[in-house]
TIVOPA-304854 format. One line per 5 residues: number of its first residue (from 1); for each residue x, y, z of C-alpha. Coordinates in nm, 2 decimals. Layout:
N
NUM	X,Y,Z | ... .
***
This chain:
536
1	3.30,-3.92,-2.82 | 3.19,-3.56,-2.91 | 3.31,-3.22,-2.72 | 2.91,-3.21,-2.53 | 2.97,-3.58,-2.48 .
6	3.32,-3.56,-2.32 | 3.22,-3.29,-2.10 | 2.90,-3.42,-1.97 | 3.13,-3.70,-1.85 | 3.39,-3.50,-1.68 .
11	3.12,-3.31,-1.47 | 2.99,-3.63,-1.36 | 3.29,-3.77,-1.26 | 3.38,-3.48,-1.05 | 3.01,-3.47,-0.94 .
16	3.03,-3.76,-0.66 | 3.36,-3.55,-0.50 | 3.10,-3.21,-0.45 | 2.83,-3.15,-0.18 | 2.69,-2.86,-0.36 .
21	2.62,-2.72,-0.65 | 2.94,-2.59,-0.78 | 3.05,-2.42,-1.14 | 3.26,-2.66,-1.38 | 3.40,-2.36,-1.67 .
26	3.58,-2.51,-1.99 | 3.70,-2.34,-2.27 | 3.57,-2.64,-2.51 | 3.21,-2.51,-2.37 | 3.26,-2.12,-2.46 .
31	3.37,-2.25,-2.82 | 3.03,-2.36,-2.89 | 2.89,-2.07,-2.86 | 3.00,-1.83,-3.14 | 2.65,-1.78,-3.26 .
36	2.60,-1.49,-3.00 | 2.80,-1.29,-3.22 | 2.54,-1.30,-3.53 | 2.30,-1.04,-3.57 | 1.99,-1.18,-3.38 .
41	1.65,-1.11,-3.62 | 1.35,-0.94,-3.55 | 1.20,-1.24,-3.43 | 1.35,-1.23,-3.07 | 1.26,-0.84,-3.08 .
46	0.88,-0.91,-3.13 | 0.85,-1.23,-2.91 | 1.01,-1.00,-2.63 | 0.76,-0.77,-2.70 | 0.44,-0.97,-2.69 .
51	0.58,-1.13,-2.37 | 0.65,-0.77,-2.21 | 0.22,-0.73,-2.28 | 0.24,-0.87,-1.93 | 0.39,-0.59,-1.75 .
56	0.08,-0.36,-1.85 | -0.11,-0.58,-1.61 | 0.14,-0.50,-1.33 | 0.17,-0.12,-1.46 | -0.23,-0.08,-1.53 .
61	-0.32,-0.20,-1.19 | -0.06,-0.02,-1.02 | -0.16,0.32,-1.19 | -0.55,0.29,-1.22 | -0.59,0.20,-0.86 .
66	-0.47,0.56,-0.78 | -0.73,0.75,-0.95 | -1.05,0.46,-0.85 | -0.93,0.56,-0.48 | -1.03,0.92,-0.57 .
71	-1.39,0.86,-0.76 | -1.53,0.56,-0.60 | -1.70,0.78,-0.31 | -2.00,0.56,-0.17 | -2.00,0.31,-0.47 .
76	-1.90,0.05,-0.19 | -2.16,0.10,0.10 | -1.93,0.38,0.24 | -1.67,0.64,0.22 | -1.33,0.46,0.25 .
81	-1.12,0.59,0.55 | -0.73,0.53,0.56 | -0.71,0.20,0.64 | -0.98,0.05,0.42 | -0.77,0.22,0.09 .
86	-0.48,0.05,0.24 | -0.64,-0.30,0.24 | -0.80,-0.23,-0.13 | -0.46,-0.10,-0.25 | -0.17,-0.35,-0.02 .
91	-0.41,-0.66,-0.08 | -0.31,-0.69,-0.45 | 0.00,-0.69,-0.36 | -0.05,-0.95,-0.13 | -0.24,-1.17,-0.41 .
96	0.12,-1.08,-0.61 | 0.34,-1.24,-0.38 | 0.12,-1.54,-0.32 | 0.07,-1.58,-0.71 | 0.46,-1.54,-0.79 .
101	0.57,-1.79,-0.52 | 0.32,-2.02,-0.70 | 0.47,-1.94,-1.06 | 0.82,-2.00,-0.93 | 0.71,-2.36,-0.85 .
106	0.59,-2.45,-1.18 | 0.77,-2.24,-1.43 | 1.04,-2.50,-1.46 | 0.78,-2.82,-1.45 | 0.54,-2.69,-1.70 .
111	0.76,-2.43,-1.87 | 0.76,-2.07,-1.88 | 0.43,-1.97,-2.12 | 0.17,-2.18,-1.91 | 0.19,-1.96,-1.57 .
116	0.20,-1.66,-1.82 | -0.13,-1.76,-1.95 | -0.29,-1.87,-1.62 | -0.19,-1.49,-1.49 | -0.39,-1.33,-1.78 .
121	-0.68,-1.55,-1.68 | -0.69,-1.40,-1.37 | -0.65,-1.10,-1.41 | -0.95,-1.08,-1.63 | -1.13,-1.23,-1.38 .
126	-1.01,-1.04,-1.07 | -1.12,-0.72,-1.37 | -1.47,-0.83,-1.36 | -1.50,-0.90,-1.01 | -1.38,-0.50,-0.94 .
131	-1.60,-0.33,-1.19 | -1.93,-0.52,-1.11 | -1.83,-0.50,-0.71 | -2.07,-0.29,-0.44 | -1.90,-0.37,-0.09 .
136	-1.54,-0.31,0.05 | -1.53,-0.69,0.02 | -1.60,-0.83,-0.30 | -1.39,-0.52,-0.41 | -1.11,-0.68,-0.18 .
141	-1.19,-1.06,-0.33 | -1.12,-0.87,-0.67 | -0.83,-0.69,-0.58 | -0.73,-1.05,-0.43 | -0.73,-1.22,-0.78 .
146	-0.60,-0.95,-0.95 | -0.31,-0.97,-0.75 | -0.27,-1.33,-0.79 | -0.27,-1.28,-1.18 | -0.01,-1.00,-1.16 .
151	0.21,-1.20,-0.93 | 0.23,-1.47,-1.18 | 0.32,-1.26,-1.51 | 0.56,-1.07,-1.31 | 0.75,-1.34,-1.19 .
156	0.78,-1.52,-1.49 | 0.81,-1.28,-1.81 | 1.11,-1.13,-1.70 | 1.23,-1.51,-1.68 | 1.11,-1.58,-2.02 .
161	1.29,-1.33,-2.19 | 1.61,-1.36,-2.06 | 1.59,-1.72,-2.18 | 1.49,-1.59,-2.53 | 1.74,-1.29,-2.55 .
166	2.06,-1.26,-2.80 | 2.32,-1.19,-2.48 | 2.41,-0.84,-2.64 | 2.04,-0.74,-2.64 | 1.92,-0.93,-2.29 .
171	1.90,-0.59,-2.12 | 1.72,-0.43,-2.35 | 1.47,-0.67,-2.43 | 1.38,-0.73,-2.08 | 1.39,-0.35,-2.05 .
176	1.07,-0.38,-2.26 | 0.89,-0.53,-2.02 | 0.94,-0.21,-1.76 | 0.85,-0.01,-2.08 | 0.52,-0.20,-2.08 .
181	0.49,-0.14,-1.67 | 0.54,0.24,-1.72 | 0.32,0.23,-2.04 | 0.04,0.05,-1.87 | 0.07,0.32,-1.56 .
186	0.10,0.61,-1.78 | -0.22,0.45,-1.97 | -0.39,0.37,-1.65 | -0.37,0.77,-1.60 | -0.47,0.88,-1.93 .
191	-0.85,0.64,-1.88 | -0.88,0.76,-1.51 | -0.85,1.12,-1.62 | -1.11,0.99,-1.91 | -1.35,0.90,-1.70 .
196	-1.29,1.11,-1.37 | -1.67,1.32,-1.45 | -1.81,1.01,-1.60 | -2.13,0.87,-1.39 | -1.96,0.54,-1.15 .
201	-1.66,0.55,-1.39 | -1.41,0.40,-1.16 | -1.61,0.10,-1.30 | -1.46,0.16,-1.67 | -1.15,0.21,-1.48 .
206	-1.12,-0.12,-1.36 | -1.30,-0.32,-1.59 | -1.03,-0.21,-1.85 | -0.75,-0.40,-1.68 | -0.85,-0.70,-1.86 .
211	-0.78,-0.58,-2.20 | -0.40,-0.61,-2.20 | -0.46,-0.95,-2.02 | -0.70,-1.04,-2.36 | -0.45,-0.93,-2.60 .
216	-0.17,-1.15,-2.41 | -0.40,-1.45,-2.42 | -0.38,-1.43,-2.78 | -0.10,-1.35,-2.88 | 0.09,-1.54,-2.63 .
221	0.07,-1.92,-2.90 | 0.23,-1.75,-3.11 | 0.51,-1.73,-2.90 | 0.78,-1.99,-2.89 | 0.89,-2.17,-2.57 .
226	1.24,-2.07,-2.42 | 1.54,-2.27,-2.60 | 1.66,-2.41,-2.24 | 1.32,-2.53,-2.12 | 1.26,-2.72,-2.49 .
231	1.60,-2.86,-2.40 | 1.52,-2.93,-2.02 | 1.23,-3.11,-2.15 | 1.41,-3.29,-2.39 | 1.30,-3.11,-2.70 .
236	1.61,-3.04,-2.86 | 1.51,-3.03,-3.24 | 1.25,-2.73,-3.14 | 1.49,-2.59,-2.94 | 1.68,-2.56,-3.26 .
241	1.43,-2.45,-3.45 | 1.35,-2.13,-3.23 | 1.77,-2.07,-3.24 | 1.77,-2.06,-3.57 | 1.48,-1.83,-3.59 .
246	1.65,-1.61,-3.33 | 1.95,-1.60,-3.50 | 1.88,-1.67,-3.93 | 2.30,-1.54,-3.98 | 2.42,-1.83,-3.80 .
251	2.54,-2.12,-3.95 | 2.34,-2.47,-3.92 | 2.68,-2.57,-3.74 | 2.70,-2.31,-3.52 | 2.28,-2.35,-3.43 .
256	2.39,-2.72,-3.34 | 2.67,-2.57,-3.11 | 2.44,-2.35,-2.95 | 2.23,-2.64,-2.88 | 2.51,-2.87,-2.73 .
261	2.61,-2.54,-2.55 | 2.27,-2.53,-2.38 | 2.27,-2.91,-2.33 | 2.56,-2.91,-2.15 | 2.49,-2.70,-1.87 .
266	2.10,-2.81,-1.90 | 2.25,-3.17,-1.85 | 2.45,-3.06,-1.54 | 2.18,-2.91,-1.41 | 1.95,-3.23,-1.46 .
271	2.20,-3.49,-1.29 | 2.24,-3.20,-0.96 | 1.87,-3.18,-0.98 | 1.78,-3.55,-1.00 | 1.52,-3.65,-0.70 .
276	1.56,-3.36,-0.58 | 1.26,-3.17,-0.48 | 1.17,-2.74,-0.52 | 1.22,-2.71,-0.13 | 1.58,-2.87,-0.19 .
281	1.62,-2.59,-0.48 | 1.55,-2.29,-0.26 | 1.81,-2.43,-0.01 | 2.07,-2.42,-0.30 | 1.98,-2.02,-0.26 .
286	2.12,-2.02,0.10 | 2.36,-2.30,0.13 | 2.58,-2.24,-0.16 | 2.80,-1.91,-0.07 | 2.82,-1.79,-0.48 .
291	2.43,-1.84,-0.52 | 2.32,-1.69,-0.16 | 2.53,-1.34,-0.27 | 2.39,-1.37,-0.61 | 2.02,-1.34,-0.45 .
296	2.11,-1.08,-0.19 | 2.31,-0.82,-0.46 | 1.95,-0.92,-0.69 | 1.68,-0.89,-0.41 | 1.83,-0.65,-0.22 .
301	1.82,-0.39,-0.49 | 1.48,-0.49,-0.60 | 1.39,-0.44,-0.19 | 1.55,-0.11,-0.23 | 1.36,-0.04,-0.55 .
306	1.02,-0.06,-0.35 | 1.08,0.05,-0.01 | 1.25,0.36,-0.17 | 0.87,0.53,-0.19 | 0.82,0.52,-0.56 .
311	0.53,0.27,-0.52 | 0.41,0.52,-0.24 | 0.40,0.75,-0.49 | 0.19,0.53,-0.78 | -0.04,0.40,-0.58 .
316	-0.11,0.73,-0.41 | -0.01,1.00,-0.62 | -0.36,1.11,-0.68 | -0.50,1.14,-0.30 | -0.11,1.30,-0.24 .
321	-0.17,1.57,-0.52 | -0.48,1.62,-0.37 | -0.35,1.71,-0.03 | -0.12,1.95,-0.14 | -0.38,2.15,-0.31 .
326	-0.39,2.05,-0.68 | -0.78,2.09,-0.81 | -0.73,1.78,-1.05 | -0.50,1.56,-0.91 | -0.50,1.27,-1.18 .
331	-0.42,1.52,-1.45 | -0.13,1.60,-1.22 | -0.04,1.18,-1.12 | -0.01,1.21,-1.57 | 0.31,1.41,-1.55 .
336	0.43,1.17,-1.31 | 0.31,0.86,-1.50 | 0.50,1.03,-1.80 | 0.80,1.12,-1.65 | 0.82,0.74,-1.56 .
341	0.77,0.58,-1.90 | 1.00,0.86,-2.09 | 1.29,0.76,-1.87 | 1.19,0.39,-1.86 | 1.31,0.48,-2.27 .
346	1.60,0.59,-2.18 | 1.72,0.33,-1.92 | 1.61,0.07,-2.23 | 1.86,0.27,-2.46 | 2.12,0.30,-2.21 .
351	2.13,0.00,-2.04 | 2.30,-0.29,-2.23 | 2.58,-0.01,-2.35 | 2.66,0.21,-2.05 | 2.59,-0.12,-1.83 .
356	2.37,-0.18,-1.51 | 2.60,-0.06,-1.21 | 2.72,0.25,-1.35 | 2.37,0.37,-1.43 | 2.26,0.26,-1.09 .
361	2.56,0.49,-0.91 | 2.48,0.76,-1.17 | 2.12,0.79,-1.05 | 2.03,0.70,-0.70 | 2.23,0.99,-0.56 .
366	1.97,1.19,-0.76 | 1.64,1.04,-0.59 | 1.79,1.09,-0.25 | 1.83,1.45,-0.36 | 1.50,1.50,-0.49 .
371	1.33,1.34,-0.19 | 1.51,1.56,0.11 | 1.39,1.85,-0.08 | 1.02,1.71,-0.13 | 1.03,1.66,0.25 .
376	1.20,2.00,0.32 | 0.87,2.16,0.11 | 0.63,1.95,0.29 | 0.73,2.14,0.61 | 0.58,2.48,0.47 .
381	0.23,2.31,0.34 | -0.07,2.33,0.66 | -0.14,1.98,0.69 | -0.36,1.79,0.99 | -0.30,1.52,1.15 .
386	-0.58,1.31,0.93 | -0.38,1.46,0.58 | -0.62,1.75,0.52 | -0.52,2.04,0.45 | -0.54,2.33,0.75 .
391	-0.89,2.56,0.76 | -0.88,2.85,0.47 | -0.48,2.74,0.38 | -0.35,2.83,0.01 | -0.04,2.62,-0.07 .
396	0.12,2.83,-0.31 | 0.52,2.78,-0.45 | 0.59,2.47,-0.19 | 0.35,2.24,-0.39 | 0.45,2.33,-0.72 .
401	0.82,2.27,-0.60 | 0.69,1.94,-0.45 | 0.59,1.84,-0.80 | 0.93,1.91,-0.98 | 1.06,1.72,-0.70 .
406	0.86,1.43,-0.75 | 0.94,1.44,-1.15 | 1.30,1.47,-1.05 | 1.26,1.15,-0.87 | 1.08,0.95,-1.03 .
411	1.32,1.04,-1.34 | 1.57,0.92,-1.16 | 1.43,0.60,-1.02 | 1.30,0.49,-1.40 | 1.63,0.56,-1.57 .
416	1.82,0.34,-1.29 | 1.70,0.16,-1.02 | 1.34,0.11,-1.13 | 1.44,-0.07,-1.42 | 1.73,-0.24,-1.36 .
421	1.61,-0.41,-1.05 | 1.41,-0.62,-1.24 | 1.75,-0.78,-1.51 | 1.88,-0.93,-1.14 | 1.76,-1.27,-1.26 .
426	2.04,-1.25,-1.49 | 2.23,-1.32,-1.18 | 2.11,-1.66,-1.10 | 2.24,-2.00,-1.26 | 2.02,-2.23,-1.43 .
431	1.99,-2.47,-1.17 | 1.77,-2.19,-0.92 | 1.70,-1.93,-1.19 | 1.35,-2.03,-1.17 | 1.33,-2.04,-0.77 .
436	1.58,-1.72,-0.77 | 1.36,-1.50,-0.93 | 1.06,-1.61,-0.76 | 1.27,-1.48,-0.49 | 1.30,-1.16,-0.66 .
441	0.97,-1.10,-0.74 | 0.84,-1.25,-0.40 | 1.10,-0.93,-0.30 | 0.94,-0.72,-0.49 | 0.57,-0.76,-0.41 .
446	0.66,-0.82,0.00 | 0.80,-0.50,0.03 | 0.52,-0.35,-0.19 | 0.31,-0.49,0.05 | 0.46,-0.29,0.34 .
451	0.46,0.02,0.14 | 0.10,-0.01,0.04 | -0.01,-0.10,0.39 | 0.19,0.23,0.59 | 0.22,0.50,0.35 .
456	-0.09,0.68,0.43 | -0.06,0.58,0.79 | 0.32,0.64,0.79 | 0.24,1.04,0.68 | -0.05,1.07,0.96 .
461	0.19,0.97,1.20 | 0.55,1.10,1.11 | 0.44,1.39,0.92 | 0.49,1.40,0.57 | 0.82,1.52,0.61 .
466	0.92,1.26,0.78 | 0.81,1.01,0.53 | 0.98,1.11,0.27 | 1.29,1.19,0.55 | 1.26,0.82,0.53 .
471	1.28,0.67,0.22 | 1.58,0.93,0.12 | 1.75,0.78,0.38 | 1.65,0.38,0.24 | 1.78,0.52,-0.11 .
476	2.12,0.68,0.05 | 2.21,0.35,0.22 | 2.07,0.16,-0.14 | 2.33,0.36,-0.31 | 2.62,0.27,-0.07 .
481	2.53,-0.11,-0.11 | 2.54,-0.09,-0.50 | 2.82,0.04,-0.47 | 2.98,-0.31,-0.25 | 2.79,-0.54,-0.39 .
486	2.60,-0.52,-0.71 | 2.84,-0.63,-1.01 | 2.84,-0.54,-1.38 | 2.74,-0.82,-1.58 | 2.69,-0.64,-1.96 .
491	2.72,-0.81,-2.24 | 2.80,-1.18,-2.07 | 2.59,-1.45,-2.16 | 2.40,-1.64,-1.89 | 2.64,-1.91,-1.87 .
496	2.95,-1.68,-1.78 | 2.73,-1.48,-1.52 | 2.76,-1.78,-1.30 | 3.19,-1.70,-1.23 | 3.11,-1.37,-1.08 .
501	2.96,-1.45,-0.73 | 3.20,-1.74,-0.69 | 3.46,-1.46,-0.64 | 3.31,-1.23,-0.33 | 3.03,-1.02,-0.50 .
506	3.23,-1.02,-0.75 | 3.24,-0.65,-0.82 | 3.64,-0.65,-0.93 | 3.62,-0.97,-1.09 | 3.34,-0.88,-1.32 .
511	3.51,-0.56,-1.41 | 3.82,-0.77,-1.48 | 3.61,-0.98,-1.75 | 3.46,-0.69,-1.89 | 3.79,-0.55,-1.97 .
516	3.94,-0.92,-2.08 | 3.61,-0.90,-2.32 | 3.67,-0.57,-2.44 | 4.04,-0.62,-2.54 | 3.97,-0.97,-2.70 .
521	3.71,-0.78,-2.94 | 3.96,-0.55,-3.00 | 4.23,-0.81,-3.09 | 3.97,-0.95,-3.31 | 3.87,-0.69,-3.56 .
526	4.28,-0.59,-3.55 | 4.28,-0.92,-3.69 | 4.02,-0.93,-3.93 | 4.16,-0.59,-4.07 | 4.51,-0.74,-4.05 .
531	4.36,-1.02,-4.27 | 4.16,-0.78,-4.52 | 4.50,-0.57,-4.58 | 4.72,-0.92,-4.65 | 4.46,-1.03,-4.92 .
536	4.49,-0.64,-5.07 .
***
């Protein structure tokens, strides 16, 4: 009987003892995977990248909708009031969270490409439906579908590459996908400004959106499944294939013990998960203590992420610039669109060496900084009750300090919090990775929803100030909860990151592995240079 073989066996022996879903760790298992310390190839790098295509569709939308609330004037039948650019901007969002909670169902019965694809398809068509619409409601209806396709990719790409990723790169590579997010908002910018003068140009504007979507389409067959859903679905030989592609250095051995490595805790996961249905899944999410703190340390910072007022600011920042006086306010949102990708960069260089929770302590003090300030300022600009500025009012220094404030912040949200939100589906274990981060990105778009739907009325009625007052305070109290609960999980493979939430949040225990890690490498390369001296 081989090592898979003899394992498989013990975990089903000590199944019919267990109520729950509980974690089984032997050292024979870790053994089998040596191959994560091969250099991985370029291969993983550009299948990463084509999947991260998918984030310009959630960064694209999220930026262009800014400037179309600006130029679309009586295009529609009317002049949009408050409310009615809430409902065209929060119903996207809406569509999102309906369209990842769909994903999440099927992304481990179909796989993780097909609800990739069906996002791109409609997106292009919720495109088509915005540019060619003439009433508040088939721009709504397009909005709608749009957000079901966004949903959909978001939910599911960062799940697809985590599956994909070399452990030592994971962070990085699913960093890619935010840099598409910020590249597809700081592109969104760059085409409103385009066509800001251009005759019904919020048209081009939206019609765009289904380029990225196009390209995706394409490209995406090129693309290999995930390793752990070819084994899931017993595909073993093509999961193989796409290891060995992933990682050429390693041995053919070493690609079968990767494979028998996957198996095994596929294999555990299939005999837990047999005739059982989704709904019994997400109850794993709330009934198992070690799973339940995994989703709150994972959705609670990606609740924080959103309700912290950076979405405010993306989906707004045009009509805000505006209000504090700036002639051309897209050109402005730009600076802001850039700020965000340049520090996306740097989160994606810093991440997977400095590590998740010490970038996250390092930077949310910052945005809480920047916002008090930006609120402190908004007390000096004239502003009514209905967000227009006061009769014959000149701004002057507060709005240009406003600005810097809101590059400060965003600055600090992209190299921290903004990105790193979206790696807590490393968290979960196999057996509700799927439902987990359906949770996570069902987080995501339900408090986007709540931002996109008060913001505008949120300033009418607490001042500007006061909003802003407001989400400082969400990032203060975000800051103290990392802080408790969010562990760092660098470097570990998938497989290990299951131990952490069986201890508390595990916030001592994972620093305890990382330091066990750090002095076994170190004993390692003592003895390779011990060995390399004895042969001199």
């Amino acid at each position: 009987m081989n090592t898979i073989e003899r394992l498989s066996t013990d975990i089903k022996d000590r199944k019919s003892s267990v109520q729950h879903i509980e974690t089984f760790i032997n050292p024979e298992i870790d053994a089998l995977d040596t191959i994560e310390n091969t250099e991985a190839s370029r291969y993983s790098w550009l299948v990463s990248i084509t999947a991260g295509v998918g984030g310009l569709l959630f960064g694209y939308d999220t930026g262009i909708i800014s400037a179309i609330l600006v130029y679309l004037g009586t295009d529609l039948g009317k002049t949009l009031d408050g409310s009615e650019k809430e409902l065209v901007t929060s119903i996207t969002s809406g569509g999102a969270f309906l369209g990842a909670g769909l994903a999440g169902l099927f992304a481990d019965k179909y796989g993780r490409k097909m609800p990739i694809f069906m996002g791109c398809i409609l997106f292009i068509i919720g495109a088509i439906i915005q540019a060619s619409a003439f009433s508040i409601a088939q721009m709504t209806v397009g909005r709608l579908v749009v957000g079901f396709g966004v949903g959909s990719a978001a939910m599911v790409v960062p799940l697809y590459i985590a599956e994909v990723a070399p452990a030592k790169y994971r962070g990085r590579m699913i960093g890619l996908d935010n840099m598409s997010i910020t590249g597809g908002q700081l592109i969104s910018y760059g085409i409103g400004a385009a066509f800001a003068h251009v005759n019904h140009g919020w048209r081009y504007m939206a019609g765009l959106g289904a380029v990225p979507a196009i390209v995706l389409c394409c490209l995406l067959p090129l693309c290999p499944e995930s390793p752990r859903q070819l084994i899931y679905h017993n595909k073993p030989q093509e999961a193989a294939i796409v290891i060995a592609k992933i990682f050429p250095n390693g041995t053919q051995e070493q690609v079968e013990q990767k494979v028998q490595h996957i198996t095994f805790h596929v294999e555990q996961v299939r005999s837990l998960h047999a005739d059982k249905s989704i709904w019994w899944q997400i109850k794993q999410l709330y009934v198992v203590p070690s799973n339940f703190r995994a989703m709150v340390s994972a959705c609670g910072l990606m609740a924080i992420s959103q309700l912290g007022g950076f979405n405010s600011l993306m989906y707004y920042s045009s009509t805000l610039f505006a209000l504090v006086g700036f002639s051309n306010p897209v050109a402005v949102g730009t600076v802001i669109a850039a700020t965000n990708f340049i520090f996306t960069w740097v989160n994606l260089m810093l991440v997977d060496r400095v590590g998740r929770r010490r970038i996250l302590l390092s930077t949310m003090w910052g945005m809480v900084v920047a916002l008090v300030c930006a609120a402190v300022c908004f007390h000096w600009i004239p502003i009514n009750h209905d967000l227009s500025l006061k009769n014959n009012s000149s701004v002057g220094w507060p709005a240009d300090v406003v600005l810097v404030c809101m590059v400060l912040y965003v600055g600090f949200y992209s190299s921290g919090m903004g990105n790193t939100a979206w790696l807590s589906s490393e968290f979960y274990p196999m057996e509700v990775r799927a439902v987990g981060t359906m949770m996570l990105t069902l987080t995501c778009w339900g408090s986007n929803i709540i931002v996109a739907s008060t913001f505008l009325t949120q300033m009418e009625n607490t001042t500007p100030s006061g909003a802003f007052g407001f989400y400082a305070g969400i990032c203060f109290f975000g800051w103290i909860a990392v802080y408790f609960c969010y562990p760092e999980v660098k470097g570990m493979t998938l497989e290990d990151i299951r131990q952490i939430f069986q201890h508390g949040f595990g916030v001592k225990y994972a620093n305890q592995l990382q330091r066990e890690a750090k002095r076994r490498q170190q004993e390692a390369v003592l003895g390779e240079e011990s060995g390399r001296n004895e042969k001199v």
